[in-house]
N, C-alpha and C positions, 0 to 999 in steps of 0.2 A: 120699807127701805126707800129712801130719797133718792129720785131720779137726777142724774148728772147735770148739770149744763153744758158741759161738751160733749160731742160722739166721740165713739171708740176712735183709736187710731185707725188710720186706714192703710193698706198696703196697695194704694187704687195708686196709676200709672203716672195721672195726671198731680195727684199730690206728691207723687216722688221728682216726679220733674222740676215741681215749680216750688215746692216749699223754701229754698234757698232766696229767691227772688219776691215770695210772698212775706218772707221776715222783712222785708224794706217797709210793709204796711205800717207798721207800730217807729218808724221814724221820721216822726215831723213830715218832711214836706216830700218827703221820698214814698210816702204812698200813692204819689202820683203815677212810680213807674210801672209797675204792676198794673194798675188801675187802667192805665195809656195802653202799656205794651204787652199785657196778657190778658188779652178780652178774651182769648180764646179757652180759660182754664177758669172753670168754675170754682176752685179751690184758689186762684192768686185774688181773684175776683171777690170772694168771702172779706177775704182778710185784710184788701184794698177798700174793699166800700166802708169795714169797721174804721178801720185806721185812718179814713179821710175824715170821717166823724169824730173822731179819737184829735187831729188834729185840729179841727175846727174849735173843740171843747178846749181846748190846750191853748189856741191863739187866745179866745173869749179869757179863760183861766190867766193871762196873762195880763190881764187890768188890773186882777187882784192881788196881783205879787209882790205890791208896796203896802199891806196890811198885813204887820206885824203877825204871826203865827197865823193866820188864816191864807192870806195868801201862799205861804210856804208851803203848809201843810197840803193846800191845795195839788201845787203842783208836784210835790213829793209822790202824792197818789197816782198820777195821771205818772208821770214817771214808772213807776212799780206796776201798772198797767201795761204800757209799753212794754216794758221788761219779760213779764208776764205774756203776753200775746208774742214775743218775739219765741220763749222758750216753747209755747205750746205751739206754733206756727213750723217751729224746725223737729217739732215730736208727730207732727203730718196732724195735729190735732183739728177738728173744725170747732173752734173755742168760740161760746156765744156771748161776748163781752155783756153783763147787766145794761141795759139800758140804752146803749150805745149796739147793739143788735138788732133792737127794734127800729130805731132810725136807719140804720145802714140798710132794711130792708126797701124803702124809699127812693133809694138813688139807684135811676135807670139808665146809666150809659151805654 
């Protein structure tokens, strides 16, 4: 059987507090707030350091938005992403974005 990429749900105190304020991660430039104003919650913190990755890929993605199906398609993804991490971010999920988990490991605020 194939192991997950997210863990279970959690019913831990700190994910109940702050999953509201950790869905700002997966929107554009509002990963900041979290990221700035909940140092203190390893779970707003997860989903902040993915999402400011997630943003930075989304500005760079934003060169390519004047090439004809490629750029679109582009950002369509990165969109359904977002979407994606916002749903499992309010399911208290800790969702390991492909690729973009491994860099967010990196940033030490």
């Amino acid at each position: 059987m194939a192991k997950k990429e997210s863990k279970k749900i959690s019913t831990n105190p700190d994910v109940e507090t702050n999953k509201n304020i950790a869905a700002l991660s997966y929107i554009w430039i509002l990963c900041l707030v979290p990221l700035l104003g909940k140092k203190n919650s390893e779970f707003a913190q997860f989903h902040a350091k993915q999402g400011l990755i997630l943003f930075i890929i989304e500005l760079i993605a934003g060169l390519f938005i004047w090439f004809p199906f490629f750029g679109q398609l582009l950002m369509l993804l990165l969109i359904v992403i977002s979407v994606i991490g916002i749903i499992k971010t309010y399911n208290g999920e800790w969702w390991k974005i492909p690729f973009v988990y491994e860099w967010s490991k990196k940033i030490n605020l």
